[in-house]
C-alpha positions as CSV (number, residue, x, y, z in Angstrom):
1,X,104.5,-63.0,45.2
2,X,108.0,-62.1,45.7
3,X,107.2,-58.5,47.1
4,X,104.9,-57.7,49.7
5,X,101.6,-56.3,48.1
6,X,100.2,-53.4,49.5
7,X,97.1,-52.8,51.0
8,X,94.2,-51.8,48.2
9,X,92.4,-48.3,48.6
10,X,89.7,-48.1,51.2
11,X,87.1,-49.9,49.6
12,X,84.4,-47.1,48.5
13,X,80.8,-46.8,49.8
14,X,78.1,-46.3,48.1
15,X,77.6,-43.1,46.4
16,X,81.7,-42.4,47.2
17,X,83.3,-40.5,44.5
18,X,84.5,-41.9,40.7
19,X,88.1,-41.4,41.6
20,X,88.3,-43.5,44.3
21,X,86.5,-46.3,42.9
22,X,88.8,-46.1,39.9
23,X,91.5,-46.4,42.2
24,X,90.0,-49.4,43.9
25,X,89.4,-51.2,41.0
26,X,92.8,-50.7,39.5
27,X,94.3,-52.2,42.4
28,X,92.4,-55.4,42.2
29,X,93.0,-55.6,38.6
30,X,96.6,-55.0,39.6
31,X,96.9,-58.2,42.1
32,X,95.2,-60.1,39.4
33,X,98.2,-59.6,37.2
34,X,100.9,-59.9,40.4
35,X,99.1,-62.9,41.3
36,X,98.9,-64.5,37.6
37,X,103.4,-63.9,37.9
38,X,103.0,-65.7,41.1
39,X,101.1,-68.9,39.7
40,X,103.4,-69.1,36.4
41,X,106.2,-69.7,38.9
42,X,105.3,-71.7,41.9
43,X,104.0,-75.4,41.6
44,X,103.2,-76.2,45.0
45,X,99.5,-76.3,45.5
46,X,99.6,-75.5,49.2
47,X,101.7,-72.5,48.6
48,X,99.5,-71.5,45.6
49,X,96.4,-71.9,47.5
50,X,97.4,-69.9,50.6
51,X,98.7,-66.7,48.7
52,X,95.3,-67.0,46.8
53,X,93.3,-66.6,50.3
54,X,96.0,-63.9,51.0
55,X,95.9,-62.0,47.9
56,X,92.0,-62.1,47.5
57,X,91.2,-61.2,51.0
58,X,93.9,-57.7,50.2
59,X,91.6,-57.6,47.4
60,X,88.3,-56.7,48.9
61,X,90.0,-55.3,52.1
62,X,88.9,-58.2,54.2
63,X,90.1,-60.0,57.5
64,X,88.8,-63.6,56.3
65,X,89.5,-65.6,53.5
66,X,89.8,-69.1,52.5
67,X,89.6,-72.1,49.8
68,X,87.1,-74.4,50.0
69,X,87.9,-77.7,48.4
70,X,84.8,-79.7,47.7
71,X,84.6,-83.4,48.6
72,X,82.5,-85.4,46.6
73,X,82.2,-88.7,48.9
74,X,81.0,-86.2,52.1
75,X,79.2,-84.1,50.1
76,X,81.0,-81.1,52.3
77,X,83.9,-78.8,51.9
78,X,87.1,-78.9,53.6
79,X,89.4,-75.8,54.5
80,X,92.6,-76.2,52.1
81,X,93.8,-72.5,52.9
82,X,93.1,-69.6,54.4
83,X,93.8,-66.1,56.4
84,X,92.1,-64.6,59.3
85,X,91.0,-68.3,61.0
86,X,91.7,-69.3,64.3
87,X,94.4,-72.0,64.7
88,X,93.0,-75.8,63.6
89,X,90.4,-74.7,60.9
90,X,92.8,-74.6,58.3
91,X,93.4,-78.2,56.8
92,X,90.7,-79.5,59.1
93,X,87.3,-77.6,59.3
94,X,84.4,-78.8,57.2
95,X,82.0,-76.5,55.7
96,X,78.4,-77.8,54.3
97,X,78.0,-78.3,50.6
98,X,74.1,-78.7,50.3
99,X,72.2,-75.8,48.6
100,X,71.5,-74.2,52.1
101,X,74.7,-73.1,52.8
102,X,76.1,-69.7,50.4
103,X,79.0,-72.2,49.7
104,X,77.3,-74.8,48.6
105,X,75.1,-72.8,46.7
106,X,78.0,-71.6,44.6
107,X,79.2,-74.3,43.9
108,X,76.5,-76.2,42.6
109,X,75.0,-73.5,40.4
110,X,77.9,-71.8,39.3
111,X,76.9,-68.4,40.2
112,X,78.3,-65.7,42.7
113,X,77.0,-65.6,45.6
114,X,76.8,-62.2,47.9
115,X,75.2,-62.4,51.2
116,X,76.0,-59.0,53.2
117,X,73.5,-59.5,56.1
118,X,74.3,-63.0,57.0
119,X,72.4,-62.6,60.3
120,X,69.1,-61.7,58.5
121,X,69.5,-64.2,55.3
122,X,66.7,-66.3,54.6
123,X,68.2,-67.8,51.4
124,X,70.8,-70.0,53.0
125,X,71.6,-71.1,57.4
126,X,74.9,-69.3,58.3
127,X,78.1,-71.9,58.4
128,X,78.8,-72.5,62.6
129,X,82.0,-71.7,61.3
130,X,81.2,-67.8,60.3
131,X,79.4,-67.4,63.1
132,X,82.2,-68.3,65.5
133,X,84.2,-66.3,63.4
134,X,81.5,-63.2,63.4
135,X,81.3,-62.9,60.4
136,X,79.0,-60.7,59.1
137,X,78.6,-60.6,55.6
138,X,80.4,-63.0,52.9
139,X,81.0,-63.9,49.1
140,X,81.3,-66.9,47.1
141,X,82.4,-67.6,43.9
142,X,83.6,-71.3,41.9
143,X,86.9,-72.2,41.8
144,X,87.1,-74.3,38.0
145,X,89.6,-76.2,37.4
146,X,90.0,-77.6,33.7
147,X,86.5,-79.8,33.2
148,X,86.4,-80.5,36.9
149,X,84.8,-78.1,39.6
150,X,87.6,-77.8,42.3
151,X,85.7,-75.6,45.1
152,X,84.6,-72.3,46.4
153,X,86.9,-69.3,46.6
154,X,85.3,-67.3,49.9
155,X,85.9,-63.8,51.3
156,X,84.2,-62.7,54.9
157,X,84.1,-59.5,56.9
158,X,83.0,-58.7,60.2
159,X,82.1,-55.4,59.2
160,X,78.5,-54.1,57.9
161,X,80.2,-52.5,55.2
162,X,78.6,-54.3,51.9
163,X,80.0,-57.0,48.9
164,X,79.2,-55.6,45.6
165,X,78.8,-57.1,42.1
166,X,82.3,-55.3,41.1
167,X,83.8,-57.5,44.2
168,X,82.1,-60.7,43.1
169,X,83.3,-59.9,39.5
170,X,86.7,-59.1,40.2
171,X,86.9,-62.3,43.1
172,X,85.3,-64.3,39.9
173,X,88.4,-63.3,37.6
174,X,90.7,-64.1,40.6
175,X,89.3,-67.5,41.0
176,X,89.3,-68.3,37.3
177,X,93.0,-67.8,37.1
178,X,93.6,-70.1,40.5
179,X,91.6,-72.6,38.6
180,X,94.2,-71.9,35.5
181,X,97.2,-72.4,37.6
182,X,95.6,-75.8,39.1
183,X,95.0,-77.0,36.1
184,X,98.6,-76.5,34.9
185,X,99.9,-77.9,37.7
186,X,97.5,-80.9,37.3
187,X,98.8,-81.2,33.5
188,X,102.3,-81.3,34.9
189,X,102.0,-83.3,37.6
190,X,100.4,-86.2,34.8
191,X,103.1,-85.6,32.2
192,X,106.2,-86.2,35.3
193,X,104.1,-89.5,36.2
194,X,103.7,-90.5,32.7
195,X,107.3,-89.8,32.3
196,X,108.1,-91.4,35.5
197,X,106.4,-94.5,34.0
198,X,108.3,-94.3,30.8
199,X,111.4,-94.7,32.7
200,X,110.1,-97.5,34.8
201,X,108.8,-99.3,32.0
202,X,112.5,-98.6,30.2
203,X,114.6,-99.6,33.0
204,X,112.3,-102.8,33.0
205,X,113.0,-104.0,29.7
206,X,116.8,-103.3,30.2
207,X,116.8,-105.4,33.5
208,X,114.3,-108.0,30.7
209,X,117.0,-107.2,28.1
210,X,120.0,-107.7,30.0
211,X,118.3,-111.4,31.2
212,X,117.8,-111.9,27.8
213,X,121.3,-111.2,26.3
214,X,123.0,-113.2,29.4
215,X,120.7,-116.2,28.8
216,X,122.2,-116.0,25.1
217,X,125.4,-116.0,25.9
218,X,125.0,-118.6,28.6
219,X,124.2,-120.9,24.8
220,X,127.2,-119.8,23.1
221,X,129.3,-120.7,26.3
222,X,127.8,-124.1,26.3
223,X,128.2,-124.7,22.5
224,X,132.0,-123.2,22.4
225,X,132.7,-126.2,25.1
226,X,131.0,-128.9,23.2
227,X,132.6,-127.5,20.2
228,X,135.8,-129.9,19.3
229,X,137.2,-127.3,16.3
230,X,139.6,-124.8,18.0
231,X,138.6,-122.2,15.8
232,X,134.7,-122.4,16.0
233,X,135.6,-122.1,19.9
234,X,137.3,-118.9,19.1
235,X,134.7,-117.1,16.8
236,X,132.1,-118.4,20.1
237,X,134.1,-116.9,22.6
238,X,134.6,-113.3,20.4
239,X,130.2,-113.7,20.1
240,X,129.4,-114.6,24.0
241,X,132.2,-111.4,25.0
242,X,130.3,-109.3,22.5
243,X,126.8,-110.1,24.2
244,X,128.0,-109.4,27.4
245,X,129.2,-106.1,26.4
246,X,125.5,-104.9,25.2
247,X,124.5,-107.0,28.5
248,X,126.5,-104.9,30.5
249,X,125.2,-101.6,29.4
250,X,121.2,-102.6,30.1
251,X,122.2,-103.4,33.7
252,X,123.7,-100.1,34.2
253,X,120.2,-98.9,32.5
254,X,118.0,-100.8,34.5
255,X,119.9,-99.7,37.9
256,X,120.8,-96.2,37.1
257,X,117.8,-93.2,37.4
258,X,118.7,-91.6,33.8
259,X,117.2,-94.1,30.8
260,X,118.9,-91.8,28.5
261,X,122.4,-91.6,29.6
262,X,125.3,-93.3,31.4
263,X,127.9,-92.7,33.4
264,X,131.1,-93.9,31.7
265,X,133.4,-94.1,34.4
266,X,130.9,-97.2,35.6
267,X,130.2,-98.8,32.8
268,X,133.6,-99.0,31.6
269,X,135.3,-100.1,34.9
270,X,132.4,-103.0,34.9
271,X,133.5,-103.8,31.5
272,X,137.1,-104.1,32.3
273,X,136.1,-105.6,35.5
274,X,134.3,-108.3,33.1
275,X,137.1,-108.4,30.3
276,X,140.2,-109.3,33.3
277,X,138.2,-112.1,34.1
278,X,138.8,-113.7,30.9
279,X,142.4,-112.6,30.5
280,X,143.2,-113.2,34.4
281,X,147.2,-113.6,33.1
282,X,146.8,-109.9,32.0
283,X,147.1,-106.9,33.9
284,X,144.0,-104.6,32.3
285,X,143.6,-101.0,33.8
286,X,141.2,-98.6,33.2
287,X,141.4,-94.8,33.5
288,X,137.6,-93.7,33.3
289,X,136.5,-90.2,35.3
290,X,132.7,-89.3,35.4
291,X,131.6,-88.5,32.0
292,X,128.5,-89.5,30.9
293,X,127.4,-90.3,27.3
294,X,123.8,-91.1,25.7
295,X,123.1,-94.6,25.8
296,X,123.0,-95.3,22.2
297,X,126.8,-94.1,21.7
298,X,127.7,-96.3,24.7
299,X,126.7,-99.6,23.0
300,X,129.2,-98.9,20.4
301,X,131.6,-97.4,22.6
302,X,131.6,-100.5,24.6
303,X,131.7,-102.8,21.6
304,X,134.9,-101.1,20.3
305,X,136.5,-101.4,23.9
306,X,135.7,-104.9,23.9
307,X,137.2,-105.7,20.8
308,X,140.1,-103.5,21.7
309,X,141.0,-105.3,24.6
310,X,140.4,-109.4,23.6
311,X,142.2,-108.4,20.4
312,X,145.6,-107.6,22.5
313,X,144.7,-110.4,25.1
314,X,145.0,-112.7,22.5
315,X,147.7,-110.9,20.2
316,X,149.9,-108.7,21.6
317,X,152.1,-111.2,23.7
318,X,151.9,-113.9,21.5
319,X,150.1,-116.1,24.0
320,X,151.9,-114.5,27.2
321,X,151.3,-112.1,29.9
322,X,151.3,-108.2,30.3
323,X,149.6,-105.2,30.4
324,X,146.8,-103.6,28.7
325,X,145.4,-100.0,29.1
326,X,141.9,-98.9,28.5
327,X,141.6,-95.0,29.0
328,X,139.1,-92.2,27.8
329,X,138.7,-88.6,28.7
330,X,137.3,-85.2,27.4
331,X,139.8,-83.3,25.2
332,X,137.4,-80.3,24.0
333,X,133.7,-79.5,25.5
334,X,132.2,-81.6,23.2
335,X,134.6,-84.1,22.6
336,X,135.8,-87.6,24.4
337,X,139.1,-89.9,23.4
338,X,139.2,-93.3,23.9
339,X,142.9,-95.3,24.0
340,X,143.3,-98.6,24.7
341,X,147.1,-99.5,24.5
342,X,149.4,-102.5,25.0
343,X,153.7,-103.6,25.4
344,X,153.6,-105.9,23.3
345,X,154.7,-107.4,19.9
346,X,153.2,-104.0,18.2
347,X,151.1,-104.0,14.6
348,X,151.4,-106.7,11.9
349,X,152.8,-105.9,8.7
350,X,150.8,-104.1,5.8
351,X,148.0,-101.6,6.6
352,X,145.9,-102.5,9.4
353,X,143.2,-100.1,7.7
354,X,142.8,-102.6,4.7
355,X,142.9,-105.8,7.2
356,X,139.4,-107.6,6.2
357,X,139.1,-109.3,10.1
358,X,135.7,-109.4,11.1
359,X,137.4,-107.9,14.8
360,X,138.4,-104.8,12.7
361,X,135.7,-104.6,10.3
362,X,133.6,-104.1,13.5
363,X,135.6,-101.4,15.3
364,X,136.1,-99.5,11.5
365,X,132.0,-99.9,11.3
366,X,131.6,-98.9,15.4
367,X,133.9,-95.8,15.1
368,X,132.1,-94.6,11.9
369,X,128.4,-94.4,14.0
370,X,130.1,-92.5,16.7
371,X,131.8,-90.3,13.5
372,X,134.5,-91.0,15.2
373,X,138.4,-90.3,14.4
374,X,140.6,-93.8,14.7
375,X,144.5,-94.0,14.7
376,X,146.3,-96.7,15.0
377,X,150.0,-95.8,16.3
378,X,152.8,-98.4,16.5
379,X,154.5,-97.8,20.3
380,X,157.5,-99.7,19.5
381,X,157.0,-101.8,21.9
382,X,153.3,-102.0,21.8
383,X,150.2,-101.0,20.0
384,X,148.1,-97.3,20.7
385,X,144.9,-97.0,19.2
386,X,143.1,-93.5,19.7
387,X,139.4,-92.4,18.6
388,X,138.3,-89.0,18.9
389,X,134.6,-88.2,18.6
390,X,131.7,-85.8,19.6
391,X,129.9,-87.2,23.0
């Protein structure tokens, strides 16, 4: 709880008037509600645990409280949390968890369990712990947690006032919703690890993906150099660039922590990185700053580049050298522009729209999935192509 919670009404006696155990009971239902706030915004099971002990212990106006976890393999419970204990018992002490003990007891029946003269109580031995503590009278209730019994939620006095079944009914309630919050947390903590799995298991087939795509273009390299036609060397070289492109984008993928997304500014300065090797008589620059995209758009995106940039490698300076500009920034808040641009020899005749190359019946086909808008501008000198389009 955010705010300090006030201390509950004197707990009334027996035979005490209606008004104060009105008052009384109100309160408890009132940290009930506080604490159900509480659980709906923490997650940390420590944290959740201890402001239980705190909370229940205000609750029945109590020095001692605590949360006792059970352990299956020692048959015992250990101390999770608690309030009132002396230093070490917290995280540390063991409590039994036979029948004999009011813990125990609880737990493995399921019922509340009141014991307000612990030093006369034949039904159960005293825990050493209680009576170091002197504690004189206690109550137990099960802590359930989904279809799994979590432990025992205890309060204990060292006064020889007296538990009632109100208290066990309201510490019930209380425990009930701690079980409620464990139980959400439990169901988030799975869904994170099976999302944290999906993503391993994604960026795995990238990095088996990426393997894959550079083995492929590893064959087209080897049968563009034992190709004698100049042509079929050509259409081999466009294929093996293309692979790599889609290569390129499941290594970022399998090295970067978001499956779903990825960083431009990265991927595109590998890609030019990639494309200057095989135009090393070019200058190629690339202007990228951190924008990220979804990775389905960036396949595309990095396809158009790629043909964007071989295309003026190989046309723009009629087999010389000079230099080629790969750019893309955000123009609106949902918007990005890509521009790739070049000096040289500038657009061939007729309307480059209508032009039936497989090079710019790919970018046409690219630009349309990213419903993008393409120009084509004539630089005089040089070529300026532009696409706008939603991120």
């Amino acid at each position: 709880m955010d705010d300090v919670i006030e201390a509950s009404p004197v707990p009334p006696e027996s035979g005490g008037n209606q008004a104060e155990e009105l008052a009384y009971r109100l309160r408890q239902q009132q940290l009930i509600t506080e604490f159900g706030c509480f659980a709906f915004k923490r997650h940390d099971a420590a944290e959740l645990l201890q402001e239980a002990s705190r909370v229940s212990a205000v609750g029945l106006q109590s020095e001692f409280s605590k949360v006792l976890e059970y352990l299956p393999e020692e048959k015992q419970f250990i101390v999770r949390a608690g309030v009132g204990w002396k230093p070490g018992v917290v995280g540390h002490a063991r409590v039994e968890g036979d029948l004999a003990s009011p813990a125990g007891y609880a737990f493995k029946t399921a019922q509340p369990v009141i014991s307000n003269h612990l030093s006369k109580e034949d039904r159960f031995r005293t825990p050493r712990l209680l009576v170091e503590h002197g504690v004189k009278r206690a109550i137990n209730v099960i802590i359930r947690s989904g279809e799994d019994c979590f432990g025992v939620l205890e309060v204990d006095s060292t006064d020889a006032g007296r538990f009632t079944d109100a208290d066990s009914g309201f510490l019930q309630g209380f425990a009930n919703l701690l079980g409620v919050a464990l139980e959400r947390r439990k169901a988030e903590l799975s869904l994170r690890q099976a999302l944290d799995d999906q993503q391993m298991l994604t960026q795995e087939i990238s990095h088996r993906v990426k393997n894959s795509l550079l083995i492929v273009a590893s064959l087209l390299a080897m049968q563009r150099r034992l190709s004698a036609r100049s042509e079929v060397q050509t259409a081999l070289l466009d294929a093996e660039a293309r692979v790599q492109t889609v290569a390129q984008i499941h290594d970022q993928l399998w090295r970067g922590n978001d499956v779903h997304s990825i960083d431009l500014a990265g991927f595109l300065n590998d890609l030019c990185v990639l494309l200057g090797a095989s135009g090393p008589k070019h200058v190629l620059t690339c202007d990228a700053p951190p924008l990220s995209i979804a990775t389905d758009r960036a396949v595309p995106l990095g396809l158009i580049a790629n043909e964007l940039v071989t295309n003026a490698f190989k046309y723009a300076y009629r087999g010389g050298s000079g230099a080629v500009r790969l750019s893309i920034k955000a123009i609106a808040a949902e918007r990005l522009q890509l521009e790739v641009s070049d000096d040289g020899i500038g657009l061939p005749s007729g309307d480059i729209n209508k032009s039936r190359s497989l090079g710019m019946r790919l970018i046409e086909n690219l630009g349309r999935q990213l419903d993008g808008r393409i120009v084509w501008e004539d630089n005089k000198p040089g070529v300026r192509f532009v696409m706008t389009f939603p991120k």
